[in-house]
C-alpha positions in Angstrom: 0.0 0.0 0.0 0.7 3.5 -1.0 -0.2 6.8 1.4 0.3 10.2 1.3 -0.6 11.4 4.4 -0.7 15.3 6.0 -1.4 17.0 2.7 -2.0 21.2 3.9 -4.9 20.6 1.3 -5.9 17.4 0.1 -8.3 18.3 -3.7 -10.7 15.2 -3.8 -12.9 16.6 -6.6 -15.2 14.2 -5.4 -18.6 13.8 -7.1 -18.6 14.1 -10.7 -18.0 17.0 -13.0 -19.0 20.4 -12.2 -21.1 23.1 -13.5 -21.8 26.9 -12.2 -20.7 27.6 -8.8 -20.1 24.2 -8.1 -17.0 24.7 -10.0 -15.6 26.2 -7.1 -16.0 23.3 -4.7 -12.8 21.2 -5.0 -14.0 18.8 -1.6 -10.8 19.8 0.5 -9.4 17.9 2.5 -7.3 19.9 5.1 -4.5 17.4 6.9 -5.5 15.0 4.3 -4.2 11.6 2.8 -4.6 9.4 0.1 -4.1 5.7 0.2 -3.4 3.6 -2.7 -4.0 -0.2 -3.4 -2.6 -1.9 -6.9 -3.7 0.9 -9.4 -6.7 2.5 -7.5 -7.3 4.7 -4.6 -8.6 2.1 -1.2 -9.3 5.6 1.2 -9.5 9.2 1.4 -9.7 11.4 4.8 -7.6 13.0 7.3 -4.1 12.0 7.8 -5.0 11.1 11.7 -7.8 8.3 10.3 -6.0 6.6 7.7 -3.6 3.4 8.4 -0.9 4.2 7.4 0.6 0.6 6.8 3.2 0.2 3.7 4.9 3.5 2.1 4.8 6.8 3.3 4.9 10.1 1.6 5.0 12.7 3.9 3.5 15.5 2.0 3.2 18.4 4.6 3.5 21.8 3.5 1.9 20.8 0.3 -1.5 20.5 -2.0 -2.2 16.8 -3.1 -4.6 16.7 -6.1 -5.7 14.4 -8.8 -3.3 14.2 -11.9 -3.8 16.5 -15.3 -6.2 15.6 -17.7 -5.4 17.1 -21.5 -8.3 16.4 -23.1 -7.1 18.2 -26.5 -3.7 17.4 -27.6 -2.1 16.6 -31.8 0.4 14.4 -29.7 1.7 13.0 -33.1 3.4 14.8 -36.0 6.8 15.8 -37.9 7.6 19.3 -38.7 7.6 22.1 -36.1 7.2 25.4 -37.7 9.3 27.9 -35.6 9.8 29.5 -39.0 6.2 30.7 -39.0 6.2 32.1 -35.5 7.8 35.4 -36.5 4.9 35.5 -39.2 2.4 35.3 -36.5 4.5 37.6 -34.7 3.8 40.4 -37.7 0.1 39.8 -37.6 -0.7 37.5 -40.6 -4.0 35.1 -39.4 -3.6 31.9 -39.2 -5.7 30.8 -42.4 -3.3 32.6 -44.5 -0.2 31.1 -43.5 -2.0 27.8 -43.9 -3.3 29.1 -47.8 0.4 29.9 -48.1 1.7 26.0 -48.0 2.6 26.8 -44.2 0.7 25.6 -41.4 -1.1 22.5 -41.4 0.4 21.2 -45.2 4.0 22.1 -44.1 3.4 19.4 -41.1 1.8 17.1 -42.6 4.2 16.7 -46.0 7.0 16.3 -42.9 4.4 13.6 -41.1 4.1 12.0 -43.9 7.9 11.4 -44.7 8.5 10.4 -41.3 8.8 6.6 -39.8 7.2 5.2 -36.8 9.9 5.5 -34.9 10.8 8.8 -35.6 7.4 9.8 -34.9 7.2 7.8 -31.6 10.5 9.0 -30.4 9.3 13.1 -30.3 5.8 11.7 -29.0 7.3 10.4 -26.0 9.9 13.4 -25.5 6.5 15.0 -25.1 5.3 12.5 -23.0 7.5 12.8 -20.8 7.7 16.9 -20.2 3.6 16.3 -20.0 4.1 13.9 -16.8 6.5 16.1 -15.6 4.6 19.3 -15.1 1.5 16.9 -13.6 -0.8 15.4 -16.6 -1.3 12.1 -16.5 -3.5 11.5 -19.3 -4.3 12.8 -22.2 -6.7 12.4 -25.8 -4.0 12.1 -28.1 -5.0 13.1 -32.3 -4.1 12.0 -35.5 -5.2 14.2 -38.3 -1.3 15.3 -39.8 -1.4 12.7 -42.5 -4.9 13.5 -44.5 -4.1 10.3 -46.4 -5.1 6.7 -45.3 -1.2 5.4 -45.2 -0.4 8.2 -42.3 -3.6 8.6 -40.4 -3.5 4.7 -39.7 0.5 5.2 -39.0 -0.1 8.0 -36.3 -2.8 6.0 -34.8 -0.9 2.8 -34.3 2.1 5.1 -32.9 -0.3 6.4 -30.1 -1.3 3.1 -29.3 2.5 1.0 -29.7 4.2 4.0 -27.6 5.4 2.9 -24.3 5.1 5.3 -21.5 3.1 5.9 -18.2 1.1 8.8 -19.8 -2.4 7.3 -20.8 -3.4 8.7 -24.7 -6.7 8.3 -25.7 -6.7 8.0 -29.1 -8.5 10.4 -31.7 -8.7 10.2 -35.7 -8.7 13.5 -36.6 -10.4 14.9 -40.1 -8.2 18.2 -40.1 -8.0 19.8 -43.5 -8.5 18.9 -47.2 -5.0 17.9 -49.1 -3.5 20.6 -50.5 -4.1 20.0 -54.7 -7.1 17.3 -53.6 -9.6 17.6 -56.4 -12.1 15.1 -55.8 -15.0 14.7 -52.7 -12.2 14.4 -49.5 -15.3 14.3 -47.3 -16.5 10.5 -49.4 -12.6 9.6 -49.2 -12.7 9.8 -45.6 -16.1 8.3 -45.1 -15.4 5.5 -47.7 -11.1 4.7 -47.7 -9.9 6.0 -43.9 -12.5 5.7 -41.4 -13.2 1.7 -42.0 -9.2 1.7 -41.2 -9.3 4.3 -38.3 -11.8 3.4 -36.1 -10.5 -0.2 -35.1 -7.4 2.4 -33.4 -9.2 5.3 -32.5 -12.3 6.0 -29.7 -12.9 8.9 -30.9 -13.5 11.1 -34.6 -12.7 14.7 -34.3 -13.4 17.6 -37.2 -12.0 20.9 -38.2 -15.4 22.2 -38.9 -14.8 26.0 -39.8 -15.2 28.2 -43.0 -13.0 27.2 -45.8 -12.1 23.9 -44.5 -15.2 21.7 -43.4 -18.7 22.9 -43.7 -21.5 22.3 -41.2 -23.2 19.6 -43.3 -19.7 17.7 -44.4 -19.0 17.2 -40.5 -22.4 16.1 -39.7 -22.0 13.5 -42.3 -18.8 12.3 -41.5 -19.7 12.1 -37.9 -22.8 10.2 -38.7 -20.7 8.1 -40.9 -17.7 7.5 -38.0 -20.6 6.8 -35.4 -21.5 3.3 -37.8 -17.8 2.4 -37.0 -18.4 3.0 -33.2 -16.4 6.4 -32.8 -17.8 8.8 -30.6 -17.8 12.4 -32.0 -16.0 15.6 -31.0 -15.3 19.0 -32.8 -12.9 22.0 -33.4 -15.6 24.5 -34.2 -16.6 28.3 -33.7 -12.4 29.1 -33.7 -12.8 31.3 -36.7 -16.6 31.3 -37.0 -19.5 30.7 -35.1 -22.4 28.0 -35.1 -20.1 24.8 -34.6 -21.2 25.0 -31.4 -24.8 24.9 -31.6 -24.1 21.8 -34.1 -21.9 20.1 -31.5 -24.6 20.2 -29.4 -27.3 18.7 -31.8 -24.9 15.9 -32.6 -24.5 15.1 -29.1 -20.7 15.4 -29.2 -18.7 15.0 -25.6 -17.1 17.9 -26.7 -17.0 21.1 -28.6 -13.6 22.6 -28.6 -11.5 26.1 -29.0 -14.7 27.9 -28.9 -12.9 31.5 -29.1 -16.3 32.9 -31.6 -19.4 31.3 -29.9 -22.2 33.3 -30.0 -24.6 33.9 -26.7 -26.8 31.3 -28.2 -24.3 28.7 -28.8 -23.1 29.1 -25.4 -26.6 28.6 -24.2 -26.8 25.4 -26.2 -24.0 24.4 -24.6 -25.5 24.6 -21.2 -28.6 23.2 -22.0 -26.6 19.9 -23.6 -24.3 17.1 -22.4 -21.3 18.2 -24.6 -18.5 20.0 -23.0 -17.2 22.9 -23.8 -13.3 22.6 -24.0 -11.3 25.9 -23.7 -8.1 26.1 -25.5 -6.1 29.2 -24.2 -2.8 28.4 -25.3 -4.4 29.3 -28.8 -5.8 32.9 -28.8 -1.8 33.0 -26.3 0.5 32.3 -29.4 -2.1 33.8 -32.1 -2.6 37.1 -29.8 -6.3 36.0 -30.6 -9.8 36.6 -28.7 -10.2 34.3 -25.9 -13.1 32.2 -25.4 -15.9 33.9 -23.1 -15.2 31.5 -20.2 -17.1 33.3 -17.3 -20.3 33.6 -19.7 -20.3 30.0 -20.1 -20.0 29.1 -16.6 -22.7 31.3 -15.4 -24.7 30.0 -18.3 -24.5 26.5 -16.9 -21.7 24.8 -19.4 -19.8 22.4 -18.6 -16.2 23.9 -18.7 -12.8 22.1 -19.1 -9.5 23.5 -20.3 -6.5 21.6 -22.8 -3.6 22.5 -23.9 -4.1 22.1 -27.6 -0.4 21.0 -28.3 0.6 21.0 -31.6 3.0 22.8 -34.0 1.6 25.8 -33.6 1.2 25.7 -30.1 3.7 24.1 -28.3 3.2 23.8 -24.9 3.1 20.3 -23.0 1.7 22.4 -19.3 -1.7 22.7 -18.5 -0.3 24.5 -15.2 0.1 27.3 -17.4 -3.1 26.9 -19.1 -4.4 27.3 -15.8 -2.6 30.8 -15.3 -4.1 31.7 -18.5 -7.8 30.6 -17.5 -7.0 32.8 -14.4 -5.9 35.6 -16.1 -7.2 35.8 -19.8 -10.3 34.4 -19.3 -11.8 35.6 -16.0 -11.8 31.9 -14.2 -11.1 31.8 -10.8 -8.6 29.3 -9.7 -10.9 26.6 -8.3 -12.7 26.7 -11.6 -9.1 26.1 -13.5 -8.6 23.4 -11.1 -12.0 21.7 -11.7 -12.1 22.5 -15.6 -8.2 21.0 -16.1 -9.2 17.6 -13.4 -12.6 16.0 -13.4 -14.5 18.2 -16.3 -11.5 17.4 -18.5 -11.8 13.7 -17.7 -15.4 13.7 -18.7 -14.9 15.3 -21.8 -12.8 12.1 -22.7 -15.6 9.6 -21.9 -13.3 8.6 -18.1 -15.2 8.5 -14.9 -12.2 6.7 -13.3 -10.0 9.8 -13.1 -9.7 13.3 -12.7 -10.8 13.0 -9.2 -9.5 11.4 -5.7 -12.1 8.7 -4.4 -12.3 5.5 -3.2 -12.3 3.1 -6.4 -11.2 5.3 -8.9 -7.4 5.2 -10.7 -4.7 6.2 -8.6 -3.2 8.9 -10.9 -1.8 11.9 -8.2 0.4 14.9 -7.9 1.7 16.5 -5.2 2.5 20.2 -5.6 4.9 22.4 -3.7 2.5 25.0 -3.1 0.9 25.7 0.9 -2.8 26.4 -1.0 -4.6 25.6 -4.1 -4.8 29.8 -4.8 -1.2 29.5 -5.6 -1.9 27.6 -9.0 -2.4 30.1 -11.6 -1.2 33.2 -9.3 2.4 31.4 -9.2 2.9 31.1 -12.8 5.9 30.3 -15.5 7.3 27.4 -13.3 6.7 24.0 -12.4 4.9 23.4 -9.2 4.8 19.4 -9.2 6.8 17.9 -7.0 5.9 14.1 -7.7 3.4 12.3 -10.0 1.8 9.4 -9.1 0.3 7.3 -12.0 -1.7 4.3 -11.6 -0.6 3.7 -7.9 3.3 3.8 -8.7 5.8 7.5 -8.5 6.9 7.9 -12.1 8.2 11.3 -11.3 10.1 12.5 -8.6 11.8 16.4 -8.6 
């Protein structure tokens, strides 16, 4: 057995995801400890009622919480594109550097050239800075090969990689080839998806202006739902409405968000399908940021990602966390709760994102005295160990 025991603040994020001002209960556990049994968690309480038979942490001084949940990341891909970034810098938008031959077609001719192993050995350099700055699982996308040959090669290099980081693996219908003349929508629904969905649990799709319309992503969702996929989408980061059609297609989530109109955000609240906030976006773009504090008044169900990818590189939802704090108005219980058990929903997993009896012992234990600190004390790591599936895998 496994305990760590006199935690200043013990986050159990007991009871299921969080909406409105329950956002803000975290179910602290002052003087609290955690003991672990095989992979899951046996008891939760104060230090002074739990046996404390087998290993000790002493974690005094310190806030014990459940680990990271990314529940957005393009874990797999060749082709950063630090050459772009001084673009960006100069203010050209996004969708021209992709109409350029940058962007997304600059990654995906590099993907596409790449091996397995190659591809595998930056994933888990990833991975690995992910774990170390608290997340300990993550929905990892294809969606940088646009062809049948690389979409099924990213997807069998989530699943073959070897580390402690759980991926949950998405297919991801990102853009149309660059010089594709024929219906990409039909080659997806009739060539890739019967291939993709034995590896995948999830389809995502870019649905915005100029790349996939409202009716091509209904139909390809409809289509991926046959082969047992269930649906999530980019929508409303350049244009508006994807949320409302998220919604109406019962999608567990609806992500970036940054343009969503009053009335998609009251769809959102009225539905099942979360609404997954990507600040690390509108960050690097110098963009608008989603209108977090109207969706959580509304009654949304709120979570936060990191969106890693070539154009956002960042592996640290700590710092998406600042960023909720700061850019978007949430308060840092609502971070906490967005980034922990919302984000766990989001990815179809009851069994994390929260510290109770029965469910997966995935921990971190931060050198903070207080939750307030996360988000206030930004630009640094926090996490002093990581705990994943009952065993340390990190130690500082």
């Amino acid at each position: 057995m496994l305990v760590i025991k006199n935690a200043s603040e013990l986050l159990t994020l007991r009871g299921g995801p969080r909406r409105k001002e329950r956002m803000r209960d975290l179910s602290i556990i002052q003087k609290g400890a955690v003991a672990v049994e095989g992979e899951t968690i046996a008891a939760v309480g104060k230090s002074s009622r739990i046996d404390c038979a087998g290993e000790v942490i002493d974690a005094e001084g310190k806030v014990v919480m459940p680990g990271f949940v990314d529940p957005h990341t393009h874990l797999i891909f060749d082709g950063t594109r630090e050459e772009e970034f001084q673009m960006k810098i100069e203010g050209k938008p996004y969708m021209e550097i992709m109409k350029a031959g940058g962007g997304i077609y600059y990654t995906v001719d590099k993907t596409r050239k790449a091996t397995k192993e190659e591809l595998k050995k930056r994933a888990v350099k990833t991975l690995t800075r992910m774990l170390q700055y608290g997340t300990t699982t993550i929905e990892a996308k294809s969606g940088y090969g646009l062809d049948l040959e690389t979409e099924v090669k990213s997807l069998e290099c989530i699943g073959e990689i070897e580390h402690c980081v759980e991926r949950i693996p998405t297919y991801l219908v990102h853009a149309v080839p660059k010089g594709y003349s024929g219906d990409y929508t039909q080659y997806v629904i009739e060539n890739i998806l019967p291939h993709a969905a034995p590896l995948a649990e999830f389809v995502d799709v870019f649905c915005e202006e100029g790349v996939f319309s409202f009716a091509q992503t209904r139909e390809i969702v409809e289509a991926a739902r046959h082969h047992g996929l269930r649906p999530r989408l980019h929508v409303d980061e350049f244009s508006s409405g994807g949320a409302e059609l998220a919604a109406d297609l019962k999608c567990l989530s609806a992500d970036h968000l940054e343009n969503t109109t009053e009335a998609g955000i009251q769809t959102l609240a009225e539905s099942q399908t979360a609404a997954i906030l990507l600040p690390g976006t509108p960050f690097v773009l110098n963009g608008k940021y989603p209108d977090a504090r109207r969706m959580i008044e509304a009654g949304a169900l709120v979570g936060l990602a990191t969106d890693f990818n070539p154009n956002c590189m960042t592996e640290s939802m700590q710092f998406m966390i600042s960023l909720a704090c700061i850019k978007m108005r949430m308060t840092p219980a609502e971070a906490i709760a967005a980034a922990t058990v919302n984000a766990a929903y989001s990815v179809g997993r009851e069994d994390i994102g929260s510290l109770e009896v029965g469910t997966q012992a995935d921990i971190i234990v931060l050198d903070i005295p207080n939750y307030k600190h996360m988000g206030y004390h930004f630009g640094i790591n926090l996490v002093d160990m990581v705990v994943k599936k009952g065993k340390v895998v990190y130690e500082r």
